[in-house]
C-alpha positions as CSV (number, residue, x, y, z in Angstrom):
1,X,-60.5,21.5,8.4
2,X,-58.0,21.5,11.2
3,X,-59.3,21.5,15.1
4,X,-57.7,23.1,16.6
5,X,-57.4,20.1,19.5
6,X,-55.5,18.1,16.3
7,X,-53.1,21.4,15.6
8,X,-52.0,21.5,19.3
9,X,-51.3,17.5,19.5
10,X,-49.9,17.9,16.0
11,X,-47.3,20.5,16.9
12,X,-46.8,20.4,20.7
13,X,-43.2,20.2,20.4
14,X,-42.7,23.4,18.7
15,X,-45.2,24.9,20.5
16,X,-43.0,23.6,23.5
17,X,-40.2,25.3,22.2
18,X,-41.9,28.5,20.9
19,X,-40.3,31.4,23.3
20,X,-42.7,33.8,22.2
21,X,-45.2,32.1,23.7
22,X,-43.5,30.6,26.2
23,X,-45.8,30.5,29.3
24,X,-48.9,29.1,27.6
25,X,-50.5,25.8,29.0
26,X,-52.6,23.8,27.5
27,X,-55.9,25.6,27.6
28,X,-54.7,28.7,25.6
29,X,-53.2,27.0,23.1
30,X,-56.4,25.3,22.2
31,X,-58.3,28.4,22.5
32,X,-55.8,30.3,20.2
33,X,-55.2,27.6,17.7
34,X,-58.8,28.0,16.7
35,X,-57.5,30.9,14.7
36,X,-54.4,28.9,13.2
37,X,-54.5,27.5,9.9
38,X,-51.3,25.7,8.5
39,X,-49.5,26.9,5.5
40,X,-46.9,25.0,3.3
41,X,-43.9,27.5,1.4
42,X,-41.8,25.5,-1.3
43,X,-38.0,26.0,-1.1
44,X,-36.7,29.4,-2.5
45,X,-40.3,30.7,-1.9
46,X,-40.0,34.8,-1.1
47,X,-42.1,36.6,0.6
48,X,-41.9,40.7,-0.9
49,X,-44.7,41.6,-0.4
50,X,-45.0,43.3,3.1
51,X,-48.4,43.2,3.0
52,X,-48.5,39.4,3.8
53,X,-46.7,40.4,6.8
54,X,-47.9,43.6,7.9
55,X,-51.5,41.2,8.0
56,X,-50.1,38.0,9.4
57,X,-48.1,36.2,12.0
58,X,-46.5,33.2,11.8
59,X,-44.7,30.4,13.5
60,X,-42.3,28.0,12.2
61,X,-43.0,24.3,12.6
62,X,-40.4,23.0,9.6
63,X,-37.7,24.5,7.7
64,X,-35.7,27.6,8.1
65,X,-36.7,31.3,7.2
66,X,-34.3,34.0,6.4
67,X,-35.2,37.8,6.9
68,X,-33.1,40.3,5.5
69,X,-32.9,44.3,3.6
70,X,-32.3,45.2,0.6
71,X,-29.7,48.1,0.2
72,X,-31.5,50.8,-2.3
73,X,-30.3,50.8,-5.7
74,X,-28.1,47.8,-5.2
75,X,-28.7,44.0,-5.1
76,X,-26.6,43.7,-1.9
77,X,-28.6,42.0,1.0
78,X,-27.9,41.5,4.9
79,X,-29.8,38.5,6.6
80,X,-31.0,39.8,9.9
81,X,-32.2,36.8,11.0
82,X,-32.1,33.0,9.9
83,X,-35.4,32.0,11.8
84,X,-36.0,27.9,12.3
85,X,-38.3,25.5,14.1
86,X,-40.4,27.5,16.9
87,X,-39.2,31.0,16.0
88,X,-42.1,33.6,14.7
89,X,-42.5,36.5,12.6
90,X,-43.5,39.5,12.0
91,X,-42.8,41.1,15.4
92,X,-42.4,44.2,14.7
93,X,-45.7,44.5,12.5
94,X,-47.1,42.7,15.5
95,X,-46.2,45.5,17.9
96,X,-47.0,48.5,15.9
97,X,-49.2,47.9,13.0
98,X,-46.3,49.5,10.4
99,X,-44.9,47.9,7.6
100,X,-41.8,46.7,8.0
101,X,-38.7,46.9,5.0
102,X,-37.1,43.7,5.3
103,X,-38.0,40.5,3.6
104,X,-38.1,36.5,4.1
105,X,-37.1,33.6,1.6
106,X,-37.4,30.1,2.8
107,X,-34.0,28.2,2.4
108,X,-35.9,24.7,2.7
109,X,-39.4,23.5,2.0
110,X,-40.9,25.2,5.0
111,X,-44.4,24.7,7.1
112,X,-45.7,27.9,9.5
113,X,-48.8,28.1,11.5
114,X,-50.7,31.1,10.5
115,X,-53.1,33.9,12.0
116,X,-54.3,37.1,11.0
117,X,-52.7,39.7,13.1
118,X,-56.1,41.6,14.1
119,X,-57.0,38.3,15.2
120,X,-53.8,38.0,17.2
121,X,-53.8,41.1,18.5
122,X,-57.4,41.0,20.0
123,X,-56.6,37.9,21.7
124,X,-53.7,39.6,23.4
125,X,-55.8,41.9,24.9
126,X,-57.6,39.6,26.3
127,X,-54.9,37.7,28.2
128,X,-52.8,40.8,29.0
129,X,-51.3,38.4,31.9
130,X,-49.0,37.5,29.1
131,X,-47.4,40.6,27.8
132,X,-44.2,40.2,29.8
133,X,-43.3,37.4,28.2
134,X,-44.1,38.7,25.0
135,X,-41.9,42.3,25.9
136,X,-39.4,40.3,27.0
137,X,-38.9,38.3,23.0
138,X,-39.4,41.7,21.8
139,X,-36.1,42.5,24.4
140,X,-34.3,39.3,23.0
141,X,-34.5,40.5,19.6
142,X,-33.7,43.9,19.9
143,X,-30.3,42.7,22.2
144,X,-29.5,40.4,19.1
145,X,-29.8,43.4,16.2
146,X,-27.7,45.7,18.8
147,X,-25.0,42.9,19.3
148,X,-25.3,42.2,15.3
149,X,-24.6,46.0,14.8
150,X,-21.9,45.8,16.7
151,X,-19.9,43.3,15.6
152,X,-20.3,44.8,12.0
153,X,-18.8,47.8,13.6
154,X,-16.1,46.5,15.7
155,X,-14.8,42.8,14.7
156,X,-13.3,41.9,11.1
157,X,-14.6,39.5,9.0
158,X,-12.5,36.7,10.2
159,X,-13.6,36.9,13.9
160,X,-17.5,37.5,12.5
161,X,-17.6,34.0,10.5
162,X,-15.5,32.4,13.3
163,X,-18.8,33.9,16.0
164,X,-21.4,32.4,13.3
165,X,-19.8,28.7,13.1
166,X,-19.0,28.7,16.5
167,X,-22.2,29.6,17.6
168,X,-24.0,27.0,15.8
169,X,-22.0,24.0,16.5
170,X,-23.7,21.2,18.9
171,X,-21.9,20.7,21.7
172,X,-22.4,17.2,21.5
173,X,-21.6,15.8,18.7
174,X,-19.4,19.1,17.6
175,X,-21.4,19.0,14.1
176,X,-22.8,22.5,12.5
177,X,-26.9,22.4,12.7
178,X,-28.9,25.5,11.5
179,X,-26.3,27.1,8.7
180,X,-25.4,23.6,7.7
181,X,-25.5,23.5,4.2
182,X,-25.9,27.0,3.4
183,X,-23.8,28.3,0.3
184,X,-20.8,30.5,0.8
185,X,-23.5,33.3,-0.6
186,X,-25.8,33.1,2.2
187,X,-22.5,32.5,5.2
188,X,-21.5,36.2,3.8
189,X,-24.9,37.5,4.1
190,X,-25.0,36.9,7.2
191,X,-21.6,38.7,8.5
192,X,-21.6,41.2,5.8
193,X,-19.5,40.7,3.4
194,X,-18.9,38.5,0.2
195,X,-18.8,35.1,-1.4
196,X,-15.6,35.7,-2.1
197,X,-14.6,36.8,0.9
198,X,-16.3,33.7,2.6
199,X,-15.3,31.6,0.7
200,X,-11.3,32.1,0.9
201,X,-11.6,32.5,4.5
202,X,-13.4,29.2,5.0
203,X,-10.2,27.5,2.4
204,X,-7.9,29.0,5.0
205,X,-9.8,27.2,8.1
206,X,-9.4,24.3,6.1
207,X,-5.9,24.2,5.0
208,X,-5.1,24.5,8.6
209,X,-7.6,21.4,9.5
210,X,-10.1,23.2,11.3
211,X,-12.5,22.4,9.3
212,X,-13.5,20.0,6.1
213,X,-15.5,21.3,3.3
214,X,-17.8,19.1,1.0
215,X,-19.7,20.9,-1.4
216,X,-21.9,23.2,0.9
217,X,-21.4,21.3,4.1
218,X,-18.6,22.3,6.4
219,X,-17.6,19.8,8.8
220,X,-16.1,20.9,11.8
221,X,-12.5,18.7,12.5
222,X,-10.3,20.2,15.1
223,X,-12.5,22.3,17.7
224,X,-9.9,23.7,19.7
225,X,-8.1,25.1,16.8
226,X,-11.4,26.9,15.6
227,X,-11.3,28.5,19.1
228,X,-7.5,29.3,18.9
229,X,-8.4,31.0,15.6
230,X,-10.9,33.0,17.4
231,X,-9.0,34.1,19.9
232,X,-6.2,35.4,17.7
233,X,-8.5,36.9,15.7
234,X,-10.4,38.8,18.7
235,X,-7.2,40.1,20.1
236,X,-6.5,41.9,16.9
237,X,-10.0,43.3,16.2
């Protein structure tokens, strides 16, 4: 069994980099990891059962997460959220105790830390010294479903996939990181629209050299014509 003195050395780093708990020194992270246990989800693994949830809170130490609804009587999905190293979930469920009608599929073989919510939950009551920092994630979030909403609203396609590469590009070495390698299926998913769609858009971008496509991977060749793109694209949305 896991101490939890080996958990904390194990994952300082993305406990370092977890912004939900953001302020925590050393002290309470021992004291709370006593009620962590480490969990191991194989590629493709879903999670539909709200249940698991509604009942537990999780960070991410490996892999990436997506959450996303269902639209009733239809097989068409929107991804909410593509979670990674550090992020947490179930917020919401966190925060008011109702289940919550999204869902999460792990897009790589994925590692979370683990804890009952009740268990959570009393421990935040006992450090209420921390709840700003914990509003203020909950703040974070809500900003990014608001600006999400909007842009499904207000921008076209075009500008919306421009946004998402853009926005995951390291400025350093001007390479995509967390939607590299994602199929054309899950890019749509995540502006709203289709493979299709996606897909003839991204052929476009790379007719005109923006970009290089390799099976799933999108290599970004010409930075200031991706921004050019976006530009055009804004000024007509």
């Amino acid at each position: 069994m896991n101490t939890s003195e080996a958990l904390y050395i194990r994952y300082k780093p993305v406990l370092d980099s977890c912004e939900f708990f953001r302020n925590l020194g050393d002290e309470h992270w021992k004291e709370l990891l006593l009620s962590f246990r480490e969990e191991l989800w194989t590629k493709n693994t879903c999670i539909l059962n709200r249940k698991k949830f509604l009942f537990h809170f999780y960070i991410i130490c490996r892999g990436r997460v997506k959450m996303y609804r269902l639209a009733e009587n239809s097989l068409k999905e929107h991804t909410l959220f593509l979670l990674s190293k550090g992020d947490v979930f179930d917020v919401f469920c966190l925060f008011d105790g109702d289940k919550h009608r999204v869902y999460y599929e792990c897009l790589d073989s994925t590692k979370v830390l683990a804890i009952r919510m009740d268990e959570l939950r009393r421990w935040m009551q006992q450090q209420p010294q921390f709840y700003p920092m914990f509003l203020q994630y909950a703040a974070k979030m809500m900003r990014k479903l608001e600006k999400t909403a909007s842009e499904l609203i207000f921008t076209d396609l075009s500008t919306r996939l421009l946004q998402l590469i853009l926005s995951n590009i390291n400025e350093r070495n001007h390479q995509l990181e967390l939607i590299d390698n994602l199929p054309n299926k899950e890019l749509a998913s995540m502006v709203g629209s289709t493979r299709a769609v996606v897909n003839r858009y991204l052929q476009t971008l790379k007719k005109k050299g923006a970009i290089q496509i390799t099976r799933n991977r999108i290599k970004i060749m010409n930075m200031d014509l991706l921004l050019k793109e976006l530009k055009i694209h804004s000024g007509n949305s």
